[in-house]
N, C-alpha and C positions, 0 to 999 in steps of 0.2 A: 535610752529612749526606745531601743528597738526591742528590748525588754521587756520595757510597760506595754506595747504594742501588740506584741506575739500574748502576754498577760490578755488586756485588752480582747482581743480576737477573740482565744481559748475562752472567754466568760461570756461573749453575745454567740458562740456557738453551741456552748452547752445549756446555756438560756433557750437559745432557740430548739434543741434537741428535746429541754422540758416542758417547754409549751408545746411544740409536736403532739409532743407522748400525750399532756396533758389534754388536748383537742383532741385527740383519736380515740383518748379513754372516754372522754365526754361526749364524743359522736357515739361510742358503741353504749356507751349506759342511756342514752335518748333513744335506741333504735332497740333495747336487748330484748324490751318485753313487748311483745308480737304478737296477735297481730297488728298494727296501725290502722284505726278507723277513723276513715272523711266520710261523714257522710253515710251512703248505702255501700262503699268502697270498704272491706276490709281486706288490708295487704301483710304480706307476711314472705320471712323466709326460713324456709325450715329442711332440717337436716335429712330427713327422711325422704319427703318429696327430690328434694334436689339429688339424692343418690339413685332414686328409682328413674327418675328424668336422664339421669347420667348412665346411665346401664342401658335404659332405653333407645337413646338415641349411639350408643354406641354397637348397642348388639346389631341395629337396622342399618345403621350408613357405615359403621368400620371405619369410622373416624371421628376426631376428637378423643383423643387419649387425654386423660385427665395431667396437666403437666407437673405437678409437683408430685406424682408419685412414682417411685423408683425401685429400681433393683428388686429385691425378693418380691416385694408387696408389690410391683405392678405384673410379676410373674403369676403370681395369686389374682390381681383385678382381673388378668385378661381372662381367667379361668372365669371368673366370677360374669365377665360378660356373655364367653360361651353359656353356660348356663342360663342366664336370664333371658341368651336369644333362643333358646328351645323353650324356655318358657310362654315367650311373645310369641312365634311362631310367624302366621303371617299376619297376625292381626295389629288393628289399627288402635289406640287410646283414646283417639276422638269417636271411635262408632261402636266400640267392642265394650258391651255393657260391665264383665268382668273388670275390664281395666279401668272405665273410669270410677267405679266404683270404687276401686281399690285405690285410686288417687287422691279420690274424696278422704277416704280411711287415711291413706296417710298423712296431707292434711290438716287432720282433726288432732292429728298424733303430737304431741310435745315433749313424753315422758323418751326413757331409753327402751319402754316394751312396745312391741308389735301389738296390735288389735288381731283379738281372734277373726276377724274377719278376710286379712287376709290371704290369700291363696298361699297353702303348705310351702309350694315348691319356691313362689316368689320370697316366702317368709324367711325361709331357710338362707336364700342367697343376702337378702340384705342385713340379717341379725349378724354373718360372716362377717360381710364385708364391709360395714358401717365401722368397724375400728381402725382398720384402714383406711379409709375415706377420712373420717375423724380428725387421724394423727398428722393428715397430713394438706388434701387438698379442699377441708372443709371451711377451714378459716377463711384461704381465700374466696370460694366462693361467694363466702355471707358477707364478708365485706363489700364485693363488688352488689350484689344484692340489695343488700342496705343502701349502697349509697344511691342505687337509681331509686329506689323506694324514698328516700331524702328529698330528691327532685321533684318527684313526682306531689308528693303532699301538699305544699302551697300551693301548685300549678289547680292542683282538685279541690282544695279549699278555695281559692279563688272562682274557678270557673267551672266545678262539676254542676252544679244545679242548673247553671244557665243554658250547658252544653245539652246536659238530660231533658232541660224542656225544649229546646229545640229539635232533638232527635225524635222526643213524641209528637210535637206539630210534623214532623215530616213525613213519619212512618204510621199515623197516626193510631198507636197503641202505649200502653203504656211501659217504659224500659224495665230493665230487672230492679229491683229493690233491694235484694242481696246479692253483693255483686263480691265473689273472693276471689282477689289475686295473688297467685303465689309464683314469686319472681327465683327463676330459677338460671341454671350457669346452662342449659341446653335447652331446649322446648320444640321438641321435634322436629316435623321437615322442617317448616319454616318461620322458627321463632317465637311461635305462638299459637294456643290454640284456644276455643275454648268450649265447654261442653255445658248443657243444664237443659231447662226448660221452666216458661210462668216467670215467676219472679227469682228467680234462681239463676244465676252464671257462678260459674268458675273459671277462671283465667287461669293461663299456665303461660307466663310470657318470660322470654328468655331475655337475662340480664347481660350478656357479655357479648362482645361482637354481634351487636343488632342495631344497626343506627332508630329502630322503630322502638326502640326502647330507650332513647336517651332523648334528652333536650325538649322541645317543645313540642320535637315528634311523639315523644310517650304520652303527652297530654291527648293526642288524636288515637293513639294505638286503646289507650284506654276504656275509649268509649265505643273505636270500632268493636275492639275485641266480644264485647256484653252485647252488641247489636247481634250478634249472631245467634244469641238466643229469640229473637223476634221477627229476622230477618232471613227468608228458607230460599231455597234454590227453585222450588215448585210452589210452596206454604208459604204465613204467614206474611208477613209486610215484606210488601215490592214481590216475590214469588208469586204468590197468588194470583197478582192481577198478572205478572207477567206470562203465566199459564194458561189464565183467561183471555187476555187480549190475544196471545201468540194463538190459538183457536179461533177465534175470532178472523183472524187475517189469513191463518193459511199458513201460517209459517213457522218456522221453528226458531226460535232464537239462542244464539253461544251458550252452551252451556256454563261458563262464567258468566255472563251477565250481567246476574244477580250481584255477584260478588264486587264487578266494577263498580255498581250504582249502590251498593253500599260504601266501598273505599270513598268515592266523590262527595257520598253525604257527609261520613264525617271526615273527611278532609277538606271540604267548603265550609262547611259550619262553624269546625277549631279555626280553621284561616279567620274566620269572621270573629270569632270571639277574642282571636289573639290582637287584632285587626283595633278591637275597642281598650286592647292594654296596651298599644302602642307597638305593637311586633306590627312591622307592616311589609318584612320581605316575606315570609312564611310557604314556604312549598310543601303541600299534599304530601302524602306518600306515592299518591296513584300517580303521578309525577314520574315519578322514576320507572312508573311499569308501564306506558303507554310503548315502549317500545318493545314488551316484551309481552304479558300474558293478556292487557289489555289493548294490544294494535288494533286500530281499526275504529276506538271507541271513545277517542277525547273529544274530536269534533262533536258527534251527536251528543253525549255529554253534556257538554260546554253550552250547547246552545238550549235543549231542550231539558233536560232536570237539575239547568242553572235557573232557566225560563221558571221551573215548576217552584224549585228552593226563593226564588225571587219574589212569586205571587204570581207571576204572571200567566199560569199553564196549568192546566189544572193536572196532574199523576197520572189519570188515564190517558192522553192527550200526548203527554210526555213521551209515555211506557211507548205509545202507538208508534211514534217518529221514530222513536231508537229503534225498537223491534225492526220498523221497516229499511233504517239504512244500516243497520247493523246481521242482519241474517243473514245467514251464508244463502244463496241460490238455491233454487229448491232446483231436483234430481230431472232430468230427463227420466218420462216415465215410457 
């Protein structure tokens, strides 16, 4: 009996070990040909990008070592990073027109050649060190990539159109139309960025240790992310008026500001739409930064461009209240 038993076992373990294999193979053949398009949404992970993002953000903060590579070849990456950080220099990928440029290029990229577009010195270091990268810490990247890219599609197939018309009654313009996201293993300072202008976004959101990129919070990150193409610090929706009324009063308002009353839009909005699929604990992002870059700014918030997001207040009205109990004190002159 304990024969047939230990038998027994050894057959629903290696059963289960080939349905495994057989799910993981059928997850990567659903996810291999990329990009994935919902909609105005095309998402993507790609080998290129996510080693330029990975050198990037290692050559600026000196941390996140890639962990699956070792011995001679992480003696070789580290060289590979010096290099890319005399490449970078002091510049930024969200404002230094070279770089993003050059992100777009790669991208576009799906072959094993580089576009001559490229910058020589950038070219050089990643044609290097793309076989290393490769051999070792690429697979897992693309896996974890994939799989928040997996989450994210029915949450966008379900509620991106609904979310996108809501964002244009709020801001009232209309959002990007082509919106690319490529989901990467680092995404600079803070997990995410994104660059374009018009109908044009690029996202660059980071797949791994980013809670803004998993679960119900990616559905919100998604649509802040592309707000940044419409939504300015001085310009465009909510800047503008904010620059105008702040003239208007005499005052100057947080140089974030802007950036809270965008978090609160879509992170009120997604709450509301999640709201109508039955999620009904559902916590913002800007949630977790009221203690931190946004102090000072939930109350006004909450009351006055909940009042506006409501009907009840009209944007200028709104901007007015916040500007005034959100502005630092003007200077003894």
């Amino acid at each position: 009996m304990r024969v047939k038993i230990i038998f027994l076992l050894a057959v629903v373990l290696v059963c289960g070990v080939g349905v495994r294999a057989q799910a993981g193979a059928d997850f990567n053949r659903a996810f291999e040909n990329t990009p994935i398009k919902v909609g105005r949404y095309h998402m993507q992970s790609n080998a290129w990008v996510n080693l330029h993002q990975r050198l990037l953000y290692q050559a600026r903060f000196k941390d996140e070592k890639p962990s699956l590579i070792a011995g001679e070849d992480l003696v070789e990456w580290n060289k590979g990073v010096d290099a890319y950080g005399v490449f970078l220099g002091k510049r930024d990928p969200i404002f230094d027109q070279e770089l993003v440029l050059m992100n777009a290029a790669l991208s576009a990229t799906s072959g094993p050649k580089l576009p001559a577009s490229i910058p020589a010195a950038a070219a050089k270091i990643l044609d290097r060190f793309m076989p290393i990268y490769k051999k070792a810490q690429w697979s897992e990247d693309d896996r974890i990539n994939k799989f928040c890219m997996s989450i994210a599609v029915p949450m966008l197939q379900s509620a991106a159109d609904e979310l996108i018309a809501a964002h244009e009654k709020a801001y009232g313009v209309q959002f990007p139309t082509k919106i690319h996201v490529d989901f990467t293993a680092l995404g600079w300072q803070f997990g995410a960025y994104t660059v374009g202008e018009g109908a044009t976004a690029h996202v660059v959101i980071q797949s791994q240790n980013n809670p803004a990129a998993q679960g119900f919070l990616a559905l919100e990150s998604l649509l802040h992310e592309p707000s940044h193409v419409i939504v300015g610090s001085t310009s465009g929706a909510v800047g503008a008026d904010l620059a105008r009324i702040s003239k208007e009063l005499g005052l100057r308002p947080m140089s974030n500001l802007w950036h809270a009353i965008l978090f609160y839009t879509s992170g009120e909005l997604t709450r509301r739409t999640l709201v109508r699929r039955g999620v009904l604990d559902y916590k913002p992002i800007i949630t977790r930064m009221y203690a931190g870059p946004f102090s000072g700014d939930q109350g006004p918030l909450e009351k006055y461009w909940q009042a506006y997001l409501d009907g009840k207040m009209s944007s200028d009205n709104a901007l007015r209240e916040i500007i005034r109990e959100t502005a630092p004190p003007k200077k003894a002159s």
